[in-house]
Each structure stands twice: as C-alpha cells, then as structure tokens.
N, CA, C and O atoms as a Tripos MOL2 file, in Angstrom:
@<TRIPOS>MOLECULE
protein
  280   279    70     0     0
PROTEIN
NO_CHARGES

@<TRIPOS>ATOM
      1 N          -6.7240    2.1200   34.7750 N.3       1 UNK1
      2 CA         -7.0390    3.5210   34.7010 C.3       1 UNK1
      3 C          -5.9840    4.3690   35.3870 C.2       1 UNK1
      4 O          -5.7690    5.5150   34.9930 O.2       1 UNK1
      5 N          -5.3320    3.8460   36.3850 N.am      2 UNK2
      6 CA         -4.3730    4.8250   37.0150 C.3       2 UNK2
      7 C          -3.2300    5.0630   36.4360 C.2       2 UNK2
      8 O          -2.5010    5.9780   36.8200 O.2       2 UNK2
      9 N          -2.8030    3.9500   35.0350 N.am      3 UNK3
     10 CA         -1.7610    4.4040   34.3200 C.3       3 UNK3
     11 C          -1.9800    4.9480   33.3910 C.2       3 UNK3
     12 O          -1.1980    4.5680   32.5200 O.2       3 UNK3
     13 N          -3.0660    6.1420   32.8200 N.am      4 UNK4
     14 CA         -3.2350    6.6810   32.3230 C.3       4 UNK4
     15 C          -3.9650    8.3650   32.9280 C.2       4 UNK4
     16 O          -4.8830    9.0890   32.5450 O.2       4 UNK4
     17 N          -3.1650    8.3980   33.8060 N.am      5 UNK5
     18 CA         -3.9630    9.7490   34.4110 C.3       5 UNK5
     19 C          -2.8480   11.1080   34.3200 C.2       5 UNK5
     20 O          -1.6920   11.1450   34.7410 O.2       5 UNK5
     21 N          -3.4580   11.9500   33.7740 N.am      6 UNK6
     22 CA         -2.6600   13.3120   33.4190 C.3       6 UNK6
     23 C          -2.7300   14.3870   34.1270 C.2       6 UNK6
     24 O          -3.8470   14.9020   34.1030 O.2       6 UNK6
     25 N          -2.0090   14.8800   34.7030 N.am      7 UNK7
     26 CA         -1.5060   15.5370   35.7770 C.3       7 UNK7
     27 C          -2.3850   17.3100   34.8510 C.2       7 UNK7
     28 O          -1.7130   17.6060   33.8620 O.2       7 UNK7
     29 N          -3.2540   18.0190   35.0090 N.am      8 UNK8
     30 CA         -3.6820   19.4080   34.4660 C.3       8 UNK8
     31 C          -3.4240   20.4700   35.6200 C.2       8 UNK8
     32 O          -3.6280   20.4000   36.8320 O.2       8 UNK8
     33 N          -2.8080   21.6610   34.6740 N.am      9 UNK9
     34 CA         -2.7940   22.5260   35.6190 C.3       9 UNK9
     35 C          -4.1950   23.3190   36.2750 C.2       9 UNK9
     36 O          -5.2880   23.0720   35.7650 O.2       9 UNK9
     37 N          -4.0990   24.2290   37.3680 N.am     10 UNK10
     38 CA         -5.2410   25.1830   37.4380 C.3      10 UNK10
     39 C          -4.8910   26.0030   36.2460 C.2      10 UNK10
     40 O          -3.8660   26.2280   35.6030 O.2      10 UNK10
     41 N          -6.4840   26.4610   36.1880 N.am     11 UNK11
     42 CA         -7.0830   27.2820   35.0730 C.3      11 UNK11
     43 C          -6.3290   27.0650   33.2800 C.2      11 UNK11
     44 O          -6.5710   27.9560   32.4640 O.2      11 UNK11
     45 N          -5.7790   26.2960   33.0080 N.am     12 UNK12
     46 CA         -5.0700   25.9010   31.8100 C.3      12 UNK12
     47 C          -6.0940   25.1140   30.8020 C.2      12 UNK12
     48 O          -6.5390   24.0040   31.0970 O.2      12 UNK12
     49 N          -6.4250   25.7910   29.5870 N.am     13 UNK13
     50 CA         -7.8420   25.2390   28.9660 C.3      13 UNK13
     51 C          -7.1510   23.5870   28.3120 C.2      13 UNK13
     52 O          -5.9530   23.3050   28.3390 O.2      13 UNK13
     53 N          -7.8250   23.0350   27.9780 N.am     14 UNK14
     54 CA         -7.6740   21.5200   27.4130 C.3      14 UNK14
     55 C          -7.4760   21.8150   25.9400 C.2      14 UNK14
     56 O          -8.2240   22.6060   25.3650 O.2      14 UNK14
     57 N          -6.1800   21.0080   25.1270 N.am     15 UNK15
     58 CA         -6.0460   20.9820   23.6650 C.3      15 UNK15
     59 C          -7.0830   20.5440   22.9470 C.2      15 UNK15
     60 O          -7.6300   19.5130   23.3390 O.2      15 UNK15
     61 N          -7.4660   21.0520   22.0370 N.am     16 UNK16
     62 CA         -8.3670   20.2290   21.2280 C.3      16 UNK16
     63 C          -8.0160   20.0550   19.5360 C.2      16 UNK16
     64 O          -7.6600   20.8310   18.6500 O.2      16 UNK16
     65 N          -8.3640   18.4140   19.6290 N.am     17 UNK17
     66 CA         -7.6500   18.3170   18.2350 C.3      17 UNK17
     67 C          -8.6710   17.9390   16.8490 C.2      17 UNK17
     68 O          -9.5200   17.0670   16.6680 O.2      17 UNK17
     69 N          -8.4830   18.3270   16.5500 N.am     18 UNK18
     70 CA         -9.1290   17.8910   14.8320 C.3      18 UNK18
     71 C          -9.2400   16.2570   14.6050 C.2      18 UNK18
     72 O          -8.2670   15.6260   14.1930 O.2      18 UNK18
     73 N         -10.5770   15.5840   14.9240 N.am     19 UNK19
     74 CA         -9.9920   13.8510   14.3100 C.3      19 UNK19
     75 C         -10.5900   13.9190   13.0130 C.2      19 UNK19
     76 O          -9.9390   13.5410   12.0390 O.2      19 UNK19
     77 N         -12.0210   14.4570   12.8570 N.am     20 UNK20
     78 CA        -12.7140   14.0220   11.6510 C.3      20 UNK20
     79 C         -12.1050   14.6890   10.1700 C.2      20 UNK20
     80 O         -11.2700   15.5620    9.9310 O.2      20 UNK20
     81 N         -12.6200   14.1670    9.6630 N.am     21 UNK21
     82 CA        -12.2790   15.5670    8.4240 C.3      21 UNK21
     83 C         -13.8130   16.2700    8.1460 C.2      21 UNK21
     84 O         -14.9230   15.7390    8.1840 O.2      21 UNK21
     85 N         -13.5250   17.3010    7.9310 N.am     22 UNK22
     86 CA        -14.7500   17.9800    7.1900 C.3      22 UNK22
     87 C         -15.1870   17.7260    6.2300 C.2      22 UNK22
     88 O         -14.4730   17.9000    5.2420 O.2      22 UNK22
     89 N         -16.5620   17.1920    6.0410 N.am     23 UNK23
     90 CA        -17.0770   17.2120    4.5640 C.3      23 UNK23
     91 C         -18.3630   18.2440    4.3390 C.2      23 UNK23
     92 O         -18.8020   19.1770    5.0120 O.2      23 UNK23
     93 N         -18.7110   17.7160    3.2340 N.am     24 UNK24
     94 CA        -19.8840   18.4100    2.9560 C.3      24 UNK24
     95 C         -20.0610   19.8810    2.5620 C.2      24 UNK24
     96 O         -19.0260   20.4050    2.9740 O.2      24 UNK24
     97 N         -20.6450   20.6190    2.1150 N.am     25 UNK25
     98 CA        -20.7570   21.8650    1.5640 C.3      25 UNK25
     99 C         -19.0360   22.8200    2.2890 C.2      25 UNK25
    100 O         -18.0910   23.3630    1.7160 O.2      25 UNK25
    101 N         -19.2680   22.6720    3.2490 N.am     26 UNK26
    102 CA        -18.6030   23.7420    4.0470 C.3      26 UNK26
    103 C         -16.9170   23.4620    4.5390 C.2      26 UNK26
    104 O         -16.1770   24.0180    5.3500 O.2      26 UNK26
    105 N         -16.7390   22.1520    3.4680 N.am     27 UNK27
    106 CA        -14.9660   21.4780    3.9840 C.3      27 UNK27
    107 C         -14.5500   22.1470    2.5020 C.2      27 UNK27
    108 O         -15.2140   22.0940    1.4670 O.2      27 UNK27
    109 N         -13.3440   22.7440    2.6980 N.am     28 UNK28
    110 CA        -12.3270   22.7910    1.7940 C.3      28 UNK28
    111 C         -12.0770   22.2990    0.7850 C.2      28 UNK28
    112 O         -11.9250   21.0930    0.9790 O.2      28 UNK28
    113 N         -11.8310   22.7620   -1.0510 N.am     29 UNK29
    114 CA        -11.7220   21.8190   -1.7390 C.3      29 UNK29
    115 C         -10.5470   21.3800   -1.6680 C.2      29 UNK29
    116 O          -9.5630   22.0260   -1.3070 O.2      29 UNK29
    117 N         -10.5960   19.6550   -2.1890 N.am     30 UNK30
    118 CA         -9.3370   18.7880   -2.4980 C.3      30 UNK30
    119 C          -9.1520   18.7300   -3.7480 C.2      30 UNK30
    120 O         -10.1230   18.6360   -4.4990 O.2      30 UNK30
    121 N          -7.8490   18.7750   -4.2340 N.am     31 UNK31
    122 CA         -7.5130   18.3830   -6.0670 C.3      31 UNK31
    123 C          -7.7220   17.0930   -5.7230 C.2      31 UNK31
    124 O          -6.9650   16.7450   -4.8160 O.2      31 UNK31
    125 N          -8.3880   16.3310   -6.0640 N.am     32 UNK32
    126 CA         -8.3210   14.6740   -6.4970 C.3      32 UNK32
    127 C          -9.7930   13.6220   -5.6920 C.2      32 UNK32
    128 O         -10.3190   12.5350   -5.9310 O.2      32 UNK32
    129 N         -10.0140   14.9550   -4.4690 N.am     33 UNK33
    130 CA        -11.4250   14.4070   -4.3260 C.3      33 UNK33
    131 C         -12.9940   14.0290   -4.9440 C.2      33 UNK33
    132 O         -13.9280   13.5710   -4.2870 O.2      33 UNK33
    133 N         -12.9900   14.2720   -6.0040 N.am     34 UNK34
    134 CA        -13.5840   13.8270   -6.5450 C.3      34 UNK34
    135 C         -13.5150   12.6120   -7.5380 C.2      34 UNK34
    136 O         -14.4180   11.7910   -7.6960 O.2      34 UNK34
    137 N         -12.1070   12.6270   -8.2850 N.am     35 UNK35
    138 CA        -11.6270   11.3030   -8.5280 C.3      35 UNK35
    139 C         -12.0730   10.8480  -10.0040 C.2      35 UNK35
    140 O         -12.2020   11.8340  -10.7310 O.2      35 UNK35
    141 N         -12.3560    9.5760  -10.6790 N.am     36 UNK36
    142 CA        -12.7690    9.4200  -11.3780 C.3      36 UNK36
    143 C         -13.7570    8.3690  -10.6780 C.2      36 UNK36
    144 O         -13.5270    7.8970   -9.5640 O.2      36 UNK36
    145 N         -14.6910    8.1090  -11.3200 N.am     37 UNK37
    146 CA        -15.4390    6.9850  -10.9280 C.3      37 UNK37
    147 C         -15.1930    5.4060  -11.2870 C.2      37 UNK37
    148 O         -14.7700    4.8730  -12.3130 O.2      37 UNK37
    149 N         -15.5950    4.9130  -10.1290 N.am     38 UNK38
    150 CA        -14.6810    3.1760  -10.2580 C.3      38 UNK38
    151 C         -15.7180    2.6460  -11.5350 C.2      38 UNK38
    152 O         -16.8250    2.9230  -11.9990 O.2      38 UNK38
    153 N         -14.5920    1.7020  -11.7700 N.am     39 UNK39
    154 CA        -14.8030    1.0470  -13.0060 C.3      39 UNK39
    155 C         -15.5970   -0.4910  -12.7710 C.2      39 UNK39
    156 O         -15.1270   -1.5290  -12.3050 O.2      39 UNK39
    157 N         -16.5450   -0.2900  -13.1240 N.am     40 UNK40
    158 CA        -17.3210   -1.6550  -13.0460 C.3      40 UNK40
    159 C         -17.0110   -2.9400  -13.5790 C.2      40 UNK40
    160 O         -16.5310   -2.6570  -14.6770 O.2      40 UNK40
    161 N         -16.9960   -4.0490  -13.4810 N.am     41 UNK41
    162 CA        -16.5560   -5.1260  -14.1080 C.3      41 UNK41
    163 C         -17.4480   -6.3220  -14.2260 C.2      41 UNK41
    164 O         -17.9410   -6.9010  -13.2580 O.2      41 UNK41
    165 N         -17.6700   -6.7440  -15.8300 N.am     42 UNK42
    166 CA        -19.0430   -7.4550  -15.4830 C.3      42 UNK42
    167 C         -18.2850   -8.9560  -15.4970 C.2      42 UNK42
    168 O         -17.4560   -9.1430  -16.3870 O.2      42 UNK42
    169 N         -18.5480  -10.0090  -14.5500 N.am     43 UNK43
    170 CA        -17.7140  -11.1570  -14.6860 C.3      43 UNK43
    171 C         -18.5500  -12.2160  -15.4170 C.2      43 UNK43
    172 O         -19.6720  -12.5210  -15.0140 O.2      43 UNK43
    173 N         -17.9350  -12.8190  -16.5910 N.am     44 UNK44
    174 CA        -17.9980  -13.8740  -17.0780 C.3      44 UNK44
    175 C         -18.3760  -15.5160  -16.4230 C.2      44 UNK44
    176 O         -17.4460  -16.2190  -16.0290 O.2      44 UNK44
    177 N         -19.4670  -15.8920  -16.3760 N.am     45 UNK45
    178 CA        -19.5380  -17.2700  -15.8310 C.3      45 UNK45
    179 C         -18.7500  -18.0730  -16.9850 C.2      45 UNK45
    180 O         -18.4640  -17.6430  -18.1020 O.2      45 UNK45
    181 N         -18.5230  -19.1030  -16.5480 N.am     46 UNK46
    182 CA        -17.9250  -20.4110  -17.2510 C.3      46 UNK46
    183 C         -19.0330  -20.8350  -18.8600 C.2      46 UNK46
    184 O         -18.8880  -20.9000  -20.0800 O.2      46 UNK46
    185 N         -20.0820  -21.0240  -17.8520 N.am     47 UNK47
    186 CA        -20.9380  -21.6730  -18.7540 C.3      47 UNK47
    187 C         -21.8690  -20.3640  -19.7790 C.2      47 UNK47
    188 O         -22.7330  -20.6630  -20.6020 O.2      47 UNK47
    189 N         -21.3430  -18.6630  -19.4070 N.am     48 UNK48
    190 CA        -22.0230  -18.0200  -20.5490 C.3      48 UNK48
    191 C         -21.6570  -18.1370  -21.7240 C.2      48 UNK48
    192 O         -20.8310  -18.9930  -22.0440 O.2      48 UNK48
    193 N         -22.3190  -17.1140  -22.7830 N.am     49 UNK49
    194 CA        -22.2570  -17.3940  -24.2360 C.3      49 UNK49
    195 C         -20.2380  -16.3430  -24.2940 C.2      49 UNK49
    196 O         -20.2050  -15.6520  -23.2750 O.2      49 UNK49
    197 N         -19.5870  -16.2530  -24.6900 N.am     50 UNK50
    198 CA        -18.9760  -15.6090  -25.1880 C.3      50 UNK50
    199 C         -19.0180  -14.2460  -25.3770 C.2      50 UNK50
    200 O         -20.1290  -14.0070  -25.8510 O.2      50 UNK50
    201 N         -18.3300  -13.1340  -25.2440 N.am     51 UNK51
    202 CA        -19.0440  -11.4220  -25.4130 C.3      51 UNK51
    203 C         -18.7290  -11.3230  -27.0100 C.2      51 UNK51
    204 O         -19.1320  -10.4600  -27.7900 O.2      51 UNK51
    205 N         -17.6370  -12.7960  -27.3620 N.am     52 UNK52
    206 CA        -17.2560  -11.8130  -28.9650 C.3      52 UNK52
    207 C         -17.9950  -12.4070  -29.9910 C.2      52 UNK52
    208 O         -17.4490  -12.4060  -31.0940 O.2      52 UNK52
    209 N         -19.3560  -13.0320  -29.8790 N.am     53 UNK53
    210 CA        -20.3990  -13.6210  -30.6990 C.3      53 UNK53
    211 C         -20.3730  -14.2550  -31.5080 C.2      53 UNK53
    212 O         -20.9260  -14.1150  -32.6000 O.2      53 UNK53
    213 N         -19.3500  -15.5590  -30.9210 N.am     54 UNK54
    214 CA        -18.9110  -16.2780  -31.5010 C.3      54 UNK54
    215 C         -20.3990  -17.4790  -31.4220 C.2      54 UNK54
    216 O         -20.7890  -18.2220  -32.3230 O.2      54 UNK54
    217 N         -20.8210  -17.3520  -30.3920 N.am     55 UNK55
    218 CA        -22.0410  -18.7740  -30.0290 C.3      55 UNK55
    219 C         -21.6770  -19.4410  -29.4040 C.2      55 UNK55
    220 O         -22.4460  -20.2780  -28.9320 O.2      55 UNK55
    221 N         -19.8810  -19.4390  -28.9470 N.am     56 UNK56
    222 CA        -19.8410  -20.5870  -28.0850 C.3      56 UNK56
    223 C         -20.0750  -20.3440  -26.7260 C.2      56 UNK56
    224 O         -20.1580  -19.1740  -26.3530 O.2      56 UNK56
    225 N         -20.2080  -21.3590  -25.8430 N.am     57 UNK57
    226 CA        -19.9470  -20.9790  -24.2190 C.3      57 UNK57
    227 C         -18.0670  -20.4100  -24.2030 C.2      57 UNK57
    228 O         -17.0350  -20.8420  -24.7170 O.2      57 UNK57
    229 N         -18.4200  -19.2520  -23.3190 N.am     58 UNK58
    230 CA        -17.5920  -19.0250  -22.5710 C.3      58 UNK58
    231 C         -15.7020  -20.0420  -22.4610 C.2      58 UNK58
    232 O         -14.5990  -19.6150  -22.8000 O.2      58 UNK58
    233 N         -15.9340  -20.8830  -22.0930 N.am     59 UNK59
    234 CA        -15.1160  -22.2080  -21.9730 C.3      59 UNK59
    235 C         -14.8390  -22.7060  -22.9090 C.2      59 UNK59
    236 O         -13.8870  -23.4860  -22.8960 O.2      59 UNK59
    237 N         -15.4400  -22.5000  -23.9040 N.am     60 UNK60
    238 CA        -15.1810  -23.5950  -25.8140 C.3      60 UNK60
    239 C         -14.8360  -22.2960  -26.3950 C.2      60 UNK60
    240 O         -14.6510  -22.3860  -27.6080 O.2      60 UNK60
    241 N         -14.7010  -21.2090  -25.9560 N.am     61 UNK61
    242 CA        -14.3450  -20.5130  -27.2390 C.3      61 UNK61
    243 C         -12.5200  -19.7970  -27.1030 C.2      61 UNK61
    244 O         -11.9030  -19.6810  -26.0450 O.2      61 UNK61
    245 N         -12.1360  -19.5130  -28.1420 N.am     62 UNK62
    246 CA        -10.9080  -19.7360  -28.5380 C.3      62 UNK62
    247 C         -10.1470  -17.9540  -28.9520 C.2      62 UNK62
    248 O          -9.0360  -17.6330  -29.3730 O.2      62 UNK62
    249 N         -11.3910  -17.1280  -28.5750 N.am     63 UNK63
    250 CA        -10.9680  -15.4620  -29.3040 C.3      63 UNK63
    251 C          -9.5990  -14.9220  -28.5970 C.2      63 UNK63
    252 O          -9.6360  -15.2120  -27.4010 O.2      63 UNK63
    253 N          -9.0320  -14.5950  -28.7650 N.am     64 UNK64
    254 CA         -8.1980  -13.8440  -28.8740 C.3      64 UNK64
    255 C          -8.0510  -12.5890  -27.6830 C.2      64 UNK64
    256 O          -7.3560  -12.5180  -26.6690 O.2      64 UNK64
    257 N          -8.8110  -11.8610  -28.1600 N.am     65 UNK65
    258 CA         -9.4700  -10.8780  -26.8990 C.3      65 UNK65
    259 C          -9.9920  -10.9390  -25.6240 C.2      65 UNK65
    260 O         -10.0280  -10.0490  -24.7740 O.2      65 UNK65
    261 N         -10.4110  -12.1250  -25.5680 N.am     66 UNK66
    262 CA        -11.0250  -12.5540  -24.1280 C.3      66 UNK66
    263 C         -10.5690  -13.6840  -23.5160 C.2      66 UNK66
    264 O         -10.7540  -13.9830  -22.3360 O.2      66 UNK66
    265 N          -9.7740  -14.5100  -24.6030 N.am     67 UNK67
    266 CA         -9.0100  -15.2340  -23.6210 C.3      67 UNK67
    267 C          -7.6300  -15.0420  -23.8770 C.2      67 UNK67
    268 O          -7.2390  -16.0590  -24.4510 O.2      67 UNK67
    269 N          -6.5020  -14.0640  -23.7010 N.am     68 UNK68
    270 CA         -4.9500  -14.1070  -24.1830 C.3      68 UNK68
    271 C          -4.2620  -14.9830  -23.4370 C.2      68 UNK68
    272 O          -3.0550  -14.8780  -23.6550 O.2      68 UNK68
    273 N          -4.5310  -15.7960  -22.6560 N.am     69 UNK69
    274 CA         -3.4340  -16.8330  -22.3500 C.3      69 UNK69
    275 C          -3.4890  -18.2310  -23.0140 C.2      69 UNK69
    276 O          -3.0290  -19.2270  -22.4550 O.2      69 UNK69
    277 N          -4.1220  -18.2600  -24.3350 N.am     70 UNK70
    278 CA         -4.6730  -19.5580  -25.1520 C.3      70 UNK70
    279 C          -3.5770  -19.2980  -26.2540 C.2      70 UNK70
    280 O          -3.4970  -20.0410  -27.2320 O.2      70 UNK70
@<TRIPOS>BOND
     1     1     2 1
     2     2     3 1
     3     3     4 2
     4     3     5 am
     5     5     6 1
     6     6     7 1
     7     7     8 2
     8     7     9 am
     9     9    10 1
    10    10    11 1
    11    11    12 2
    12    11    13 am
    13    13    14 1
    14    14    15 1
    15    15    16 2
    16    15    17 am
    17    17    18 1
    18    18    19 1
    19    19    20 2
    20    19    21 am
    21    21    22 1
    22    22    23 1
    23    23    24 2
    24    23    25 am
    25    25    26 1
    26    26    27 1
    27    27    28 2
    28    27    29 am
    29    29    30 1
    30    30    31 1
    31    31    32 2
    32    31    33 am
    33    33    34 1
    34    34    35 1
    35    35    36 2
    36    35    37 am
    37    37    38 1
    38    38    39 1
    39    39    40 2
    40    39    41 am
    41    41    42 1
    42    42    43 1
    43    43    44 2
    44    43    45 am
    45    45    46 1
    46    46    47 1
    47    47    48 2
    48    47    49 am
    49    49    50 1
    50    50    51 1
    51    51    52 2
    52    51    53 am
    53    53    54 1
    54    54    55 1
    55    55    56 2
    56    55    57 am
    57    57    58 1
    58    58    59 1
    59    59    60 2
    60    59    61 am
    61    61    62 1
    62    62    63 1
    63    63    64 2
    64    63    65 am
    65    65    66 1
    66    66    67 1
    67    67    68 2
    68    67    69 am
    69    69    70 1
    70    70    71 1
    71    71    72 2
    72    71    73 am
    73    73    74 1
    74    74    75 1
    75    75    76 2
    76    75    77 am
    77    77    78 1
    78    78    79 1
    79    79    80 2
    80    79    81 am
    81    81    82 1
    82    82    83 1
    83    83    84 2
    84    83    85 am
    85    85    86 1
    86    86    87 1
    87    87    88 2
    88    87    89 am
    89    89    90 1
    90    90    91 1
    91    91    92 2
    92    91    93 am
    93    93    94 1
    94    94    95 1
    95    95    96 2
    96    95    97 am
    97    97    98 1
    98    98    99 1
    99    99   100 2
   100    99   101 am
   101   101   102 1
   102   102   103 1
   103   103   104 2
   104   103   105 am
   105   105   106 1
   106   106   107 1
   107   107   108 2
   108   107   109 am
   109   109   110 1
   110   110   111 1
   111   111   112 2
   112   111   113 am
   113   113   114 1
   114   114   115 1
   115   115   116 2
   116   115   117 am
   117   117   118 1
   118   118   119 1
   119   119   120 2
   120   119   121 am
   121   121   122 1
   122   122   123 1
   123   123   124 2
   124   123   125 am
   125   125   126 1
   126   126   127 1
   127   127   128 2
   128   127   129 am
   129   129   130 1
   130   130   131 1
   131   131   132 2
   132   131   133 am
   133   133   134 1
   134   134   135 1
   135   135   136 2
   136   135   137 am
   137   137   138 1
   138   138   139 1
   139   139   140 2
   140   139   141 am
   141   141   142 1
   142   142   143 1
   143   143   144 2
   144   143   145 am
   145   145   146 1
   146   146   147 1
   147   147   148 2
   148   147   149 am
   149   149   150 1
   150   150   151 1
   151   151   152 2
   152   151   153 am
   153   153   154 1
   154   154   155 1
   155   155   156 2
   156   155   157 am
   157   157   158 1
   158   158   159 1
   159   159   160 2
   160   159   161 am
   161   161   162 1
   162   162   163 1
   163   163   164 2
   164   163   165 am
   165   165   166 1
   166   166   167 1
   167   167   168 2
   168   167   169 am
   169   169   170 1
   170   170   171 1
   171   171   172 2
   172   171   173 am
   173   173   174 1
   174   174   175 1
   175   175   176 2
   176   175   177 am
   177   177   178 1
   178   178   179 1
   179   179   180 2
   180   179   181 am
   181   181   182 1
   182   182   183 1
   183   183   184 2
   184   183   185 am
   185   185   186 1
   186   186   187 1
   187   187   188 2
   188   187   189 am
   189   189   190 1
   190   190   191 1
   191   191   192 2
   192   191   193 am
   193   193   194 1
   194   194   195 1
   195   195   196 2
   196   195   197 am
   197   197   198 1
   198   198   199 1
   199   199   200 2
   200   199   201 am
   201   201   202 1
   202   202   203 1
   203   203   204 2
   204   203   205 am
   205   205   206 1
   206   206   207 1
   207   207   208 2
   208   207   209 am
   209   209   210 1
   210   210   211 1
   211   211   212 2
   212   211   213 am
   213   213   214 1
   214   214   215 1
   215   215   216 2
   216   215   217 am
   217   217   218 1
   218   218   219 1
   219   219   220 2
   220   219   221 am
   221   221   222 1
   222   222   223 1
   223   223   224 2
   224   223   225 am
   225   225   226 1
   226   226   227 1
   227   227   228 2
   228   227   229 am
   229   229   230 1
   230   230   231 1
   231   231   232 2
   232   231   233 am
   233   233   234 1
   234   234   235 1
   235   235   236 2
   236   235   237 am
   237   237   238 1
   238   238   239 1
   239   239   240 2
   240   239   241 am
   241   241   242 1
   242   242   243 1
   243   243   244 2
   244   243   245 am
   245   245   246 1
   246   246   247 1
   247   247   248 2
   248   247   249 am
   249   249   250 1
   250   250   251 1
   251   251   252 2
   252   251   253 am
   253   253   254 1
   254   254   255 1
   255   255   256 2
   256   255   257 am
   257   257   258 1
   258   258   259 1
   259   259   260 2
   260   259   261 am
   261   261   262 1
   262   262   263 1
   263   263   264 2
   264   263   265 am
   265   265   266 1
   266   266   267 1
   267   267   268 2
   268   267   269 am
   269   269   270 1
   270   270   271 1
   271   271   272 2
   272   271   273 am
   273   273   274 1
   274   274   275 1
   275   275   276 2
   276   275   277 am
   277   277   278 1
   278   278   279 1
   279   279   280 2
@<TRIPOS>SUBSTRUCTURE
     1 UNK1         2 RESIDUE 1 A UNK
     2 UNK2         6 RESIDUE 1 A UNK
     3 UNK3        10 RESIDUE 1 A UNK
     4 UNK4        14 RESIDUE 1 A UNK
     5 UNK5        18 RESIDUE 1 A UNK
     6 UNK6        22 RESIDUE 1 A UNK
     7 UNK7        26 RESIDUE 1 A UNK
     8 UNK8        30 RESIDUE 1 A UNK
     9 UNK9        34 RESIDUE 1 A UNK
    10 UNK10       38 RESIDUE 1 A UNK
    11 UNK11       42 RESIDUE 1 A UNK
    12 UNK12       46 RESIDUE 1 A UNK
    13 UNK13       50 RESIDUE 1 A UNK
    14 UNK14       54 RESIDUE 1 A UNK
    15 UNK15       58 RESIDUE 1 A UNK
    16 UNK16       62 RESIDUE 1 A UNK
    17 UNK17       66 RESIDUE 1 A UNK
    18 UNK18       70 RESIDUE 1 A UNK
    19 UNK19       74 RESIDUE 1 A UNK
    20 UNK20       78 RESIDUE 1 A UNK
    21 UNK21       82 RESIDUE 1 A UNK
    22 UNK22       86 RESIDUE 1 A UNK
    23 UNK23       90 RESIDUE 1 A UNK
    24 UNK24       94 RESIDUE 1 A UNK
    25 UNK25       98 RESIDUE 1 A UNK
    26 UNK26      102 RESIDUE 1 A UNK
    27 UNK27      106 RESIDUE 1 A UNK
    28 UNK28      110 RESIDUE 1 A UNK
    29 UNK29      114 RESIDUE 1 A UNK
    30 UNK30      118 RESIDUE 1 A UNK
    31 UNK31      122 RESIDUE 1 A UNK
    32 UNK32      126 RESIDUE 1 A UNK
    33 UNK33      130 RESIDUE 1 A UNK
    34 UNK34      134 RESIDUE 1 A UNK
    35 UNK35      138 RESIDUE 1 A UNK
    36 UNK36      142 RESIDUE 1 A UNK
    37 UNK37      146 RESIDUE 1 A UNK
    38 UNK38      150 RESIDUE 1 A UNK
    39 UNK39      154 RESIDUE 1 A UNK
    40 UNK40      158 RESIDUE 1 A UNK
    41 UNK41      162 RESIDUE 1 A UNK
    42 UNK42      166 RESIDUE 1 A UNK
    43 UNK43      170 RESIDUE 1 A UNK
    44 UNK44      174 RESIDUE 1 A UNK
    45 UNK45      178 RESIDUE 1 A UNK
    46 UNK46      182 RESIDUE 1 A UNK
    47 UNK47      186 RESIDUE 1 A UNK
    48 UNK48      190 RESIDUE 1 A UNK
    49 UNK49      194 RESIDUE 1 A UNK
    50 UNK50      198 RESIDUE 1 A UNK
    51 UNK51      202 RESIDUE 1 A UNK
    52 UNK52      206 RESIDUE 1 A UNK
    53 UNK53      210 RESIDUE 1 A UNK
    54 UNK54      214 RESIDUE 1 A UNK
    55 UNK55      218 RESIDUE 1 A UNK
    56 UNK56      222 RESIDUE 1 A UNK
    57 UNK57      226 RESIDUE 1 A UNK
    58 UNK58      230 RESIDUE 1 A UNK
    59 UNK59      234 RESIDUE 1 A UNK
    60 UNK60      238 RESIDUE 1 A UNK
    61 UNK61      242 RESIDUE 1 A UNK
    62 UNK62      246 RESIDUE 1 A UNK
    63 UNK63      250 RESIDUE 1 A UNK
    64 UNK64      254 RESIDUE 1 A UNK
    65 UNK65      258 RESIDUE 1 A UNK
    66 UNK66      262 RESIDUE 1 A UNK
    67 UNK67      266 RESIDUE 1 A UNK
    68 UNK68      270 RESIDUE 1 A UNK
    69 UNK69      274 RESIDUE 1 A UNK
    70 UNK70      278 RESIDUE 1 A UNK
C-alpha cells in the first residue's frame, strides 16, 4: 500500500473519470449498435437423416451442398 500513495493538494477537487459506458434510454446513439442479429447454426449429428432428403444418414450421404469436400 505505501507504493501506491498520492501525494493531494489542499482544497484541489479529485478527477473523475468515465469507466462505464452509458446504456439504456438515456446513452447516446451508436451507428452499428444495434448490429445485425447473430446467426444461428443448427449442427448436424453424424448419425442424422441428411437436410437434402436424400434418406440417408448424415455420414452415407454424398450431396453436394452439404458435404463440398467429397
């Protein structure tokens, strides 16, 4: 604690700084705060059916679209 002690003058008021940001009704608008909304991603198990209705599982099927590294 003693290497952190700051020498204040008499009568000299204390800085005060801004940490938070303002939100809510009464903060400033931002261009980009609102954003687009994140994109959901539904993940594929191994053993589901395929999305391109083919019938196969997931793993046996061969489309094009859902699997491009085949």
């Amino acid at each position: 604690m003693l290497l952190t002690i700051e020498i204040r003058q008499q009568n000299a008021e204390p800085k005060r700084e801004q940490i938070a940001k303002p939100t809510g009704e009464g903060a400033p608008n931002q261009a980009g705060a609102k954003g687009a909304a994140p994109v959901r991603v539904t993940k594929i198990g191994r053993n589901d059916p395929c999305p391109c209705g083919s019938g196969l599982k997931w793993k046996k099927c061969t489309c094009k679209e859902y699997h491009p590294d085949l």
